[in-house]
Structure formats: C-alpha cells, structure tokens
C-alpha positions, 0 to 999 in steps of 0.5 A: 395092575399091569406093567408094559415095557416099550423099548425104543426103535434104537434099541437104547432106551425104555420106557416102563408103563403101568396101568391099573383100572381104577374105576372100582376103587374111587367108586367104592371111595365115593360110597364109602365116604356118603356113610358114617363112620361110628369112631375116628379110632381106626377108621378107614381114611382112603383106599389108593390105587397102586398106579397112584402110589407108584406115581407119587414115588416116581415124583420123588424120585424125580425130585431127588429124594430116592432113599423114600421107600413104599412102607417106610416113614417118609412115604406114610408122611407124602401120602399124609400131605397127599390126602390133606390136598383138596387134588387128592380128596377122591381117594379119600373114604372120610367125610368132609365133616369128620376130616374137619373134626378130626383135624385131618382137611387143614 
C-alpha cells in the first residue's frame, strides 16, 4: 500500500491518497472460493485489501462514529455487515453454498 500526500497550491489544505494493487488479492479470493473447504470451523471467509479497510473507516468516520477503531469490536461487526452484502461478495473466499449453509449470506 502506497501513501501519496497533495498539498493544494494555497498551501492550506491536504489531501491524503492511498493506493494499493488489488488485483492479486480478488484473484486469489476468486480461486479460493472455486475450492471446497473441509470444515466451517476455522475456515477462511475473505481476504480485504487494506485501501478497502481504509476506505470503510473514512466512511465512519464521515458519518460521525470516530471512536471505531481497525481491530476492535465494532469494526469486526462493519466488516461482518460488509461481507453479508452482495456489493462486497468478491472479497469473500467462501462459496455461495457454505455462506447459505453456515448462515453468513443472509
């Protein structure tokens, strides 16, 4: 993940971009969700990119909620409502059919 900081021609204001390649990631996500996993114990739900991570802890942010915090409960629970919508299904490395069975698509 690179970091790029712009700073306006005024000198006053920043803008902060963070850039990732992401293309290894969904790939490995889409290969990993064509295989069968054994056991729902442990098992392997999704690989996020950190820009994405990033992203969805800006939009808290923005909506006010700057106590949530990258490893702590209420982020486990965003990333878990994140992952139950159909937007976000790439980052997922579970099957349509063991999300369905294990209860974690609805």
């Amino acid at each position: 993940m690179e970091t790029r900081i712009h700073i306006d021609s005024n000198g006053q204001d920043v803008a902060v971009e963070t850039i990732q390649d992401v293309e290894p990631i969904l790939e490995h996500n889409k290969m990993l969700r064509s295989m069968a996993q054994k056991s729902d114990w442990g098992r392997h739900v999704a690989s996020i990119p950190n820009v994405i991570l990033t992203r969805w802890l800006n939009e808290e942010y923005e909506r006010g909620n700057v106590s949530i915090r990258l490893f702590g409960p209420e982020m486990d629970a965003l990333v878990d409502r994140k992952l139950k919508d159909p937007e976000w299904a790439y980052l997922r490395t579970d099957s349509q059919q063991v999300q369905s069975f294990m209860g974690f698509g609805s």
